[in-house]
N, CA and C of each residue as an Amber inpcrd file, in Angstrom:
protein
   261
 103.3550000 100.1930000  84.4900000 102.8040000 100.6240000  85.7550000
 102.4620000 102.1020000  85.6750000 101.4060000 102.2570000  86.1370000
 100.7330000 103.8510000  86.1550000 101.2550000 104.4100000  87.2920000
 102.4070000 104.9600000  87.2130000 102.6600000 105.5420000  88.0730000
 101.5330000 107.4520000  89.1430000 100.6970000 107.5950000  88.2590000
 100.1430000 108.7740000  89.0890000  98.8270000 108.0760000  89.4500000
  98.5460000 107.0390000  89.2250000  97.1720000 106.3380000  90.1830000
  97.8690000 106.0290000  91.5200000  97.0590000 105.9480000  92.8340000
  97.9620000 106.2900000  93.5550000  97.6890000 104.5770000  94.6140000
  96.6890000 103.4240000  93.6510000  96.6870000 101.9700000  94.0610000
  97.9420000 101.4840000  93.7470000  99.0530000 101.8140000  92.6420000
 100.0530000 101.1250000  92.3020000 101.1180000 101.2670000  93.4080000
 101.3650000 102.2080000  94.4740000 101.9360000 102.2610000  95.9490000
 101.9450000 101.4470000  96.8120000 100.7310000 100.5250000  96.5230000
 101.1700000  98.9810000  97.2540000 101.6570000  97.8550000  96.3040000
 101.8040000  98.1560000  95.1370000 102.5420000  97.3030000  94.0790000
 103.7920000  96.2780000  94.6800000 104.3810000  97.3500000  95.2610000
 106.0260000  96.6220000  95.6880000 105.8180000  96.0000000  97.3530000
 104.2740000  96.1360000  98.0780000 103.9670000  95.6490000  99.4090000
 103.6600000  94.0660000  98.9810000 102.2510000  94.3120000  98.3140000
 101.6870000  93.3420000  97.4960000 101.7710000  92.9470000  96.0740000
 102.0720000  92.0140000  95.9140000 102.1590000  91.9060000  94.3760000
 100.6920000  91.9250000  94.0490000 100.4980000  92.3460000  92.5590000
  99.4100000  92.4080000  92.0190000  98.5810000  91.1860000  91.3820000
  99.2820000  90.1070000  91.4190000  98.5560000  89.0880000  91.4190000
  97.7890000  88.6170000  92.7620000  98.0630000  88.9970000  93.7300000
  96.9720000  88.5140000  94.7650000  95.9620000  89.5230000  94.9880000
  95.8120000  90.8700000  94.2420000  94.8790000  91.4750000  94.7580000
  93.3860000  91.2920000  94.1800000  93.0090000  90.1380000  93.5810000
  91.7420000  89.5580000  93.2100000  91.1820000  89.2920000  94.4410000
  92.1500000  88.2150000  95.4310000  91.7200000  87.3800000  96.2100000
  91.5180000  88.5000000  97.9750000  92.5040000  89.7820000  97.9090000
  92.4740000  90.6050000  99.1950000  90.7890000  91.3970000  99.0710000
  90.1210000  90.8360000 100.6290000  88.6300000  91.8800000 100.6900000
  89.1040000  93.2430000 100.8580000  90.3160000  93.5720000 102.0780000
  90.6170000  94.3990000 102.3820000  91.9830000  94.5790000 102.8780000
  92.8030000  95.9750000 103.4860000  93.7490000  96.2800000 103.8660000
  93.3950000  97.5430000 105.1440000  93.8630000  97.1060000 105.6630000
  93.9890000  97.8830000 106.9480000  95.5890000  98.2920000 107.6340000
  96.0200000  99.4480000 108.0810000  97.3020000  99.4950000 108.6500000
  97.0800000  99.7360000 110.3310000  97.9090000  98.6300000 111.1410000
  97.7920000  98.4620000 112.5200000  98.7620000  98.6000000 112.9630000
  98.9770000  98.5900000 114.7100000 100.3710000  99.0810000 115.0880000
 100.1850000  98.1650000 116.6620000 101.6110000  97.5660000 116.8360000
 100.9900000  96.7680000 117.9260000 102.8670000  97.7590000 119.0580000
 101.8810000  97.5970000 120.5290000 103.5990000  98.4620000 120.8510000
 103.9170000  97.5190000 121.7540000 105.1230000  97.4340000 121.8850000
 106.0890000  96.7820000 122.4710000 106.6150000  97.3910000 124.6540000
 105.4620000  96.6760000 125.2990000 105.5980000  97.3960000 126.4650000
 107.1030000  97.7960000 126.9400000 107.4300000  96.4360000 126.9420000
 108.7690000  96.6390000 127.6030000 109.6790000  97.5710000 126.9590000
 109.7080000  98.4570000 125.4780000 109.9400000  99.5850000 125.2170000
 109.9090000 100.8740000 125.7080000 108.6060000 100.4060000 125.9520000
 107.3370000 102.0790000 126.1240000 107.9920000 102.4380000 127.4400000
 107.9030000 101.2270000 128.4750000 108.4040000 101.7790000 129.6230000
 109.8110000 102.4230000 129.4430000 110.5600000 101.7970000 128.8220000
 112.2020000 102.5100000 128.8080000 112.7500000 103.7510000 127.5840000
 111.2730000 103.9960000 127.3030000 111.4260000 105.1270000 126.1600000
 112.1020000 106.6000000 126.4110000 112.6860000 107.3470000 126.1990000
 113.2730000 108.3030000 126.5490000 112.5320000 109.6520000 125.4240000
 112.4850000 110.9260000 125.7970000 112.0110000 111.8250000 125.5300000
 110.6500000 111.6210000 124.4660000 109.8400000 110.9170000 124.7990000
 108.4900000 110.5400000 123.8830000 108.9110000 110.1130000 122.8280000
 109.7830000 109.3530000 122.7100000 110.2840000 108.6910000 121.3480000
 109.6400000 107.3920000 120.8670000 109.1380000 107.2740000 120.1790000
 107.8050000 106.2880000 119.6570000 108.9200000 105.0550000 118.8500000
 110.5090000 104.3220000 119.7690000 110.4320000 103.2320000 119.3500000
 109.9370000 101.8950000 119.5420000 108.7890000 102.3850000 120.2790000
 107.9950000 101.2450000 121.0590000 107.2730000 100.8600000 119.9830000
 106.6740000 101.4110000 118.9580000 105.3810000 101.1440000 118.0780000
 106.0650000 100.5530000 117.0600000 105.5490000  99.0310000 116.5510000
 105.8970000  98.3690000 115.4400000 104.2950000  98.8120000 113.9500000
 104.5040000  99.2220000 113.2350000 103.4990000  99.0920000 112.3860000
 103.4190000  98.1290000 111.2030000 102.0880000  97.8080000 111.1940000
 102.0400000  97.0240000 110.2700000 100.7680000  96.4560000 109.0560000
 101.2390000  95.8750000 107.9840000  99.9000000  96.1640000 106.8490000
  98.9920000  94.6180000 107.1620000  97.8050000  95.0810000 107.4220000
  96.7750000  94.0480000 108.0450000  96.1340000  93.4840000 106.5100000
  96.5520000  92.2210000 105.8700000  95.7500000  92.0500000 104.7710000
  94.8060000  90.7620000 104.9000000  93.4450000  91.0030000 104.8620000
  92.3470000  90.1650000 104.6220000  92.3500000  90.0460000 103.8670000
  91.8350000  88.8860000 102.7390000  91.6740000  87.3930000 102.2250000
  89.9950000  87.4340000 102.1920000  89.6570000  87.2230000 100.9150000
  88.4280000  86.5810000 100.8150000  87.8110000  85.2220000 101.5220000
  88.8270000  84.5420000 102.0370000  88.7350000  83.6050000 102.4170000
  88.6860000  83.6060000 103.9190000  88.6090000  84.8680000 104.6750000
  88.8070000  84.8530000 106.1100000  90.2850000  85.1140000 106.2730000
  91.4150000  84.4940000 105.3050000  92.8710000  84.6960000 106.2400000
  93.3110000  86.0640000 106.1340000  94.2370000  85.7420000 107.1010000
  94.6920000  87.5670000 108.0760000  96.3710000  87.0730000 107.0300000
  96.7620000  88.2330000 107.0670000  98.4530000  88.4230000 106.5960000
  98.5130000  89.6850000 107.2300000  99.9880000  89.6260000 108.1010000
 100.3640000  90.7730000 108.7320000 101.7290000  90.9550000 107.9530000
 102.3160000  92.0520000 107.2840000 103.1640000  92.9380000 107.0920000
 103.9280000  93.6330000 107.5080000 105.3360000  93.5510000 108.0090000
 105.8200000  94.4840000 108.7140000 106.2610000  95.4700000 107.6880000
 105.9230000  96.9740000 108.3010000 106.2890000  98.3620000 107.5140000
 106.8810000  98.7660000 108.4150000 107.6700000 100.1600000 108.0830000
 107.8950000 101.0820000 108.4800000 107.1920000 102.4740000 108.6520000
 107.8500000 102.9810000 109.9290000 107.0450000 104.3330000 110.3230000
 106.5100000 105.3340000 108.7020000 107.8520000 105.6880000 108.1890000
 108.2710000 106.0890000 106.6650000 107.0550000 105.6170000 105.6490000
 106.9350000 104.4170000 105.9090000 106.1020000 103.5500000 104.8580000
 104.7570000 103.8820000 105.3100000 104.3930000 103.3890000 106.4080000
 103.0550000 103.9960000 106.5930000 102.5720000 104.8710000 106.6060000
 103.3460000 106.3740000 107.1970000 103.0870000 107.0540000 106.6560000
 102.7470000 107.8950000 104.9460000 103.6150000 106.7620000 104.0660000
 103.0400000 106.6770000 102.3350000 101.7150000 105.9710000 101.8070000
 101.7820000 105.3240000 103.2450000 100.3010000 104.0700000 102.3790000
  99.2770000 104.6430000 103.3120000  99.0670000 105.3330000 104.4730000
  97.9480000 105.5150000 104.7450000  97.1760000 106.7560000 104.2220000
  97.5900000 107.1070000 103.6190000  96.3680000 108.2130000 102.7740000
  95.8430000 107.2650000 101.5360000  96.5810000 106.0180000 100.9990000
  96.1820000 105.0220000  99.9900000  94.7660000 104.2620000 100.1260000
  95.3870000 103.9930000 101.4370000  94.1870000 102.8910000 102.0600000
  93.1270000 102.8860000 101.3620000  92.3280000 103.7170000 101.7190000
  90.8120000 103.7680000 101.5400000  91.0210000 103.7550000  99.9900000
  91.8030000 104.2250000  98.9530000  91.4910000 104.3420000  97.7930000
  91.5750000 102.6790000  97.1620000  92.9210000 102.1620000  97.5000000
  92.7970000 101.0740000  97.6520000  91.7780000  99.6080000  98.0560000
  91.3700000 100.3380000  99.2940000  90.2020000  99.4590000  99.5520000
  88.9980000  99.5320000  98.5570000  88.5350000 100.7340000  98.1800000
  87.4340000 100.7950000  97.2160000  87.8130000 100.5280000  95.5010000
  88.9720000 100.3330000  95.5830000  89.3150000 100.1280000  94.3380000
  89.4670000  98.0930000  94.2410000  89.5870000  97.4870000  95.4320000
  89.4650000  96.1160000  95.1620000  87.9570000  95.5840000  95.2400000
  87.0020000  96.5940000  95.8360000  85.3450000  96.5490000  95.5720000
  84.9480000  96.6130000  94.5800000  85.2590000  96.7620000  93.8270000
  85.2930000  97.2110000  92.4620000  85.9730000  95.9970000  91.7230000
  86.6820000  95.2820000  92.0540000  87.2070000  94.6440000  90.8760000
  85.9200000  92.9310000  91.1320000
């Protein structure tokens, strides 16, 4: 594993055998009202995030991440995405 390319960061999300078949990856966040309302000092445990993976085939796969995590994979994204255009 190449560790300083910076596509191998979803290695341990996705295994690398399905990334023939992924068009794309997207990271989404869905929030949890009944949180939001009882949230105390702007504390964001209302927001679940998560890795949105499309399928050549039309199917959706949702991923649950962490705040931590997404914040590692979203500067990936896009490199990622143009790097499965490519294959």
């Amino acid at each position: 594993m190449n560790s300083e390319n910076p596509i191998f960061i979803f290695d341990p999300i996705i295994p690398q055998k399905e990334w023939p078949t992924i068009r794309k990856i997207s990271i989404k966040f869905k929030d949890i009202l009944i949180l939001k309302w009882i949230s105390f000092n702007n504390t964001n445990i209302y927001r679940r995030h998560y890795l949105k993976v499309t399928y050549k085939n039309q199917q959706v796969k949702h991923i649950s991440i962490s705040l931590s995590t997404k914040n590692d994979l979203k500067q990936h994204v896009k490199i990622f995405n143009q790097h499965l255009k490519t294959k």
